[in-house]
C-alpha positions in Angstrom: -19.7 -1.3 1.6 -16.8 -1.9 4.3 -14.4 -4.5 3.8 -15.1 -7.5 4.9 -11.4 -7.8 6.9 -11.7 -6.4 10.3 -8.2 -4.7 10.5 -5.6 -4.5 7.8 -7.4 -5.9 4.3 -4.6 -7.8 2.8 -6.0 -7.6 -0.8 -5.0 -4.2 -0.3 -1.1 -4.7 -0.3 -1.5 -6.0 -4.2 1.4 -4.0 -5.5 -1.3 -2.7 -8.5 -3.5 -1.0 -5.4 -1.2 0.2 -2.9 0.3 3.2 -5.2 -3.4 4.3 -4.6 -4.0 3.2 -1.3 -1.1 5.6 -0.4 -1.6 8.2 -1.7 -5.0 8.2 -0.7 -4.2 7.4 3.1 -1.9 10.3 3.5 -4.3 12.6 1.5 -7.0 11.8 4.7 -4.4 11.5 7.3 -3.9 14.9 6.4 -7.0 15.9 6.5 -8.3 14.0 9.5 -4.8 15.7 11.4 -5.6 19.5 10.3 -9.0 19.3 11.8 -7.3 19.0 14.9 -4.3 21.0 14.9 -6.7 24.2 14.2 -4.2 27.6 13.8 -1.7 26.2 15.2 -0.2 24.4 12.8 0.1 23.2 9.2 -0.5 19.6 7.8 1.6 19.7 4.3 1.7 17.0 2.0 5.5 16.5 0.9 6.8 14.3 -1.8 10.3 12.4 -2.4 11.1 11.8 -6.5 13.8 9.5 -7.5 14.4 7.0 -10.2 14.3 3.5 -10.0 16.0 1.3 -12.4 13.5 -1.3 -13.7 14.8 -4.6 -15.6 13.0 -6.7 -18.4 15.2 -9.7 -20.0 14.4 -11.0 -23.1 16.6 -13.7 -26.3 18.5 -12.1 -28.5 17.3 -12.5 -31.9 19.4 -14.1 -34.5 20.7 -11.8 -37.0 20.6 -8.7 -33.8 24.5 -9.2 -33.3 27.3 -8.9 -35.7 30.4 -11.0 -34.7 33.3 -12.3 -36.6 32.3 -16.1 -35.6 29.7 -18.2 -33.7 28.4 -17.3 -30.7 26.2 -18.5 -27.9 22.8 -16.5 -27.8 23.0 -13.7 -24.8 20.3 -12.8 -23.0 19.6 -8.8 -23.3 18.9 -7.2 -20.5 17.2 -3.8 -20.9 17.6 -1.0 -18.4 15.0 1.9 -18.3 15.0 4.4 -15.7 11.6 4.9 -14.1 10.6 7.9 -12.0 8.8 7.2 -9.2 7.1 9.7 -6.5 6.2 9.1 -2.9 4.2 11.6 -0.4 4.2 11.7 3.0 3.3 14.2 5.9 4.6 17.1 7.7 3.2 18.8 10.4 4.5 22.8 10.6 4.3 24.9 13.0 2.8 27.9 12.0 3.3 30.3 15.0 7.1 30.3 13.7 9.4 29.5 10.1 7.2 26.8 9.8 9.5 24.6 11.2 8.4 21.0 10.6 7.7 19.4 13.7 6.0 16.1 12.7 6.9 14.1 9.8 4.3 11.1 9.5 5.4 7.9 6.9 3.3 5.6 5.3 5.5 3.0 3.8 5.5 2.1 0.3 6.7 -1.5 -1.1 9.7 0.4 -2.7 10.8 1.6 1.1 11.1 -2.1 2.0 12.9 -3.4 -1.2 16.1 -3.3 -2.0 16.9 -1.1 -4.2 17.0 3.5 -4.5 13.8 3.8 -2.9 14.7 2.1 0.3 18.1 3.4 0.1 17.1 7.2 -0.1 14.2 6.8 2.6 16.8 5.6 5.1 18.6 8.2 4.5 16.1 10.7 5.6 14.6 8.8 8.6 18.7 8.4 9.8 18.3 12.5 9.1 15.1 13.1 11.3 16.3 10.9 14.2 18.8 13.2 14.3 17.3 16.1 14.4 14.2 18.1 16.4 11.5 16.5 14.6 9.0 13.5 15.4 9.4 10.6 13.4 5.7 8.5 12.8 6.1 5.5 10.7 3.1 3.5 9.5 3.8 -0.2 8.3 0.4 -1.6 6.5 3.1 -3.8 4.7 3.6 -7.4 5.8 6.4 -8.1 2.7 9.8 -6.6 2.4 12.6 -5.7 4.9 12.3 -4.9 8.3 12.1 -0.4 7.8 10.8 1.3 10.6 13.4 3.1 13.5 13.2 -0.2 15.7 15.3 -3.5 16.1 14.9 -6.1 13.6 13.5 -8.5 16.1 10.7 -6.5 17.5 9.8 -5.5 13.5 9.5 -9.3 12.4 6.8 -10.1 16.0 3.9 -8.5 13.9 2.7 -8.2 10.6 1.9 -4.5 10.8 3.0 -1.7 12.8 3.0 1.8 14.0 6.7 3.2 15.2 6.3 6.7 17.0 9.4 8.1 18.0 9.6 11.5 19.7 12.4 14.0 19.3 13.0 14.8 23.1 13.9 11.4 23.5 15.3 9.6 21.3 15.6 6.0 23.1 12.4 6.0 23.2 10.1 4.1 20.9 6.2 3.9 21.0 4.9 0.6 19.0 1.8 -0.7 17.8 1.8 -3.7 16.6 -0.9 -5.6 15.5 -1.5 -8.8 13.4 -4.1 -9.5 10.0 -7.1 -10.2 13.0 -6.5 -6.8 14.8 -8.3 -3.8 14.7 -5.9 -1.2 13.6 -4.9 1.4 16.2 -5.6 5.0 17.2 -1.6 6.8 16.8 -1.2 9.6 19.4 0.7 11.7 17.1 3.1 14.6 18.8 3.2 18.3 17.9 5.6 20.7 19.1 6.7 21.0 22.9 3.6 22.2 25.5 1.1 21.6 22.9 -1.5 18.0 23.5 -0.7 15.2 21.0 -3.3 14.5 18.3 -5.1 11.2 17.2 -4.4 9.7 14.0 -7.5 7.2 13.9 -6.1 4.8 11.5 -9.7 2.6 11.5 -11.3 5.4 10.2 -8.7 6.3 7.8 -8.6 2.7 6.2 -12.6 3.1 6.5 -12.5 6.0 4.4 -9.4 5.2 1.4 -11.8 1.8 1.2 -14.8 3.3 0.6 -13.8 5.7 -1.5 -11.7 3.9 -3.6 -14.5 1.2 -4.3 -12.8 -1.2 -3.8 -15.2 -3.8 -2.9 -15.3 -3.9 -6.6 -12.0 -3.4 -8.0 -10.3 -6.6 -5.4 -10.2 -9.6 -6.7 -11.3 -11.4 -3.7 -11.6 -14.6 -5.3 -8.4 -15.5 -5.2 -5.4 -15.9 -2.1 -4.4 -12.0 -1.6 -1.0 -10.8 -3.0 2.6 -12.1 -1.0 3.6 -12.9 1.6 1.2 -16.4 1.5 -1.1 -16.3 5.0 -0.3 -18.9 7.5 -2.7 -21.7 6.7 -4.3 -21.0 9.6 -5.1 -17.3 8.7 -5.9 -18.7 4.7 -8.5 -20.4 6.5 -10.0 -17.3 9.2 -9.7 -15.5 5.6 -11.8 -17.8 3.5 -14.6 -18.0 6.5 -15.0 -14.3 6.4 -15.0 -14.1 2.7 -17.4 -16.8 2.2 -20.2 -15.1 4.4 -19.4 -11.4 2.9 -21.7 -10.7 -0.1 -20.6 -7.2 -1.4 
């Protein structure tokens, strides 16, 4: 059963989905692009590991520290390092080294967070910019800091968006942006110089990660979805298409 959100289902940013919503939107992105690029290319799924540092506070107990007088009660702070792994695309041209042509970014919640994530994905979209490979950036995320290669201002005018920017000219930007009551786009994705650009048909791709995921069973729809709160006017669009969606 589809969702019952036209566009972008919000439920789906709930930070205990979207580690499976990504990795299953790239795993169909990839296949949805290779279908198209036939011989001519490759569709490769990459990955990026780091560690994050993840923090959990808790009292000290009495009795836990040994001290030559009274003290105040600290609170301890543990510190465990946490591997975590993100996946994206790249398009290689096969008739060559296959020389990567096409990377294609779907941003996680760690990309727009302070923090290592965020930090070492910068870093390598500051590294394609500057080389001869297309940058795609897909934004499904309406939290977090402003990420994709654009302005600040023209991130923060939409709740979602799609940031294409083309090697052969690099002051060039092609966005999609679309609200929480927008279909999502159709991304005309580039290959290499002479060749057609493909279609990344993002409707289809949510359609798809949805469906298979079963999600219409494992949301809690019940509730308000996960941060940032809707507008009250978009609670209320939210609640009417709920309300008369029986899955």
């Amino acid at each position: 059963m589809p969702s019952p959100f036209p566009g972008m289902d919000p439920y789906l940013e709930d930070p205990a989905a979207w580690p499976n919503v990504h990795q299953s939107l790239v795993t169909y992105a990839r296949d949805q692009l290779q279908r198209q690029v036939g011989r001519r290319y490759f569709v490769t799924i990459g990955e990026r590991v780091y560690h994050d540092v993840h923090m959990t506070e808790q009292p000290a107990q009495f009795g836990a520290l040994l001290t030559s007088g009274p003290t105040d009660r600290p609170t301890v702070v543990l510190l465990d390092e946490v591997e975590r792994r993100e996946v994206f695309l790249e398009i290689q041209d096969a008739g060559t080294d296959l020389r990567v042509v096409t990377v294609v970014e779907v941003l996680s919640p760690s990309n727009k967070a302070a923090g290592r994530g965020r930090e070492r994905y910068l870093r390598k979209q500051e590294e394609i910019l500057a080389s001869a490979t297309h940058l795609v950036e897909i934004d499904l995320l309406r939290g977090g800091l402003p990420t994709v290669a654009l302005p600040e201002g023209y991130v923060r005018r939409s709740a979602y968006r799609v940031s294409v920017s083309r090697a052969d000219d690099r002051r060039r930007r092609e966005l999609y942006a679309f609200g929480l009551r927008d279909p999502l786009p159709r991304v005309a994705v580039p290959l290499g110089q002479g060749d057609p650009d493909v279609v990344l048909d993002l409707p289809a791709l949510l359609g798809e990660a949805y469906d298979r995921g079963a999600y219409t069973r494992r949301l809690r729809y019940a509730g308000p979805p996960p941060p940032p709160p809707l507008s009250p006017e978009d609670q209320g669009w939210a609640r009417t298409l709920l309300d008369a969606w029986r899955p």
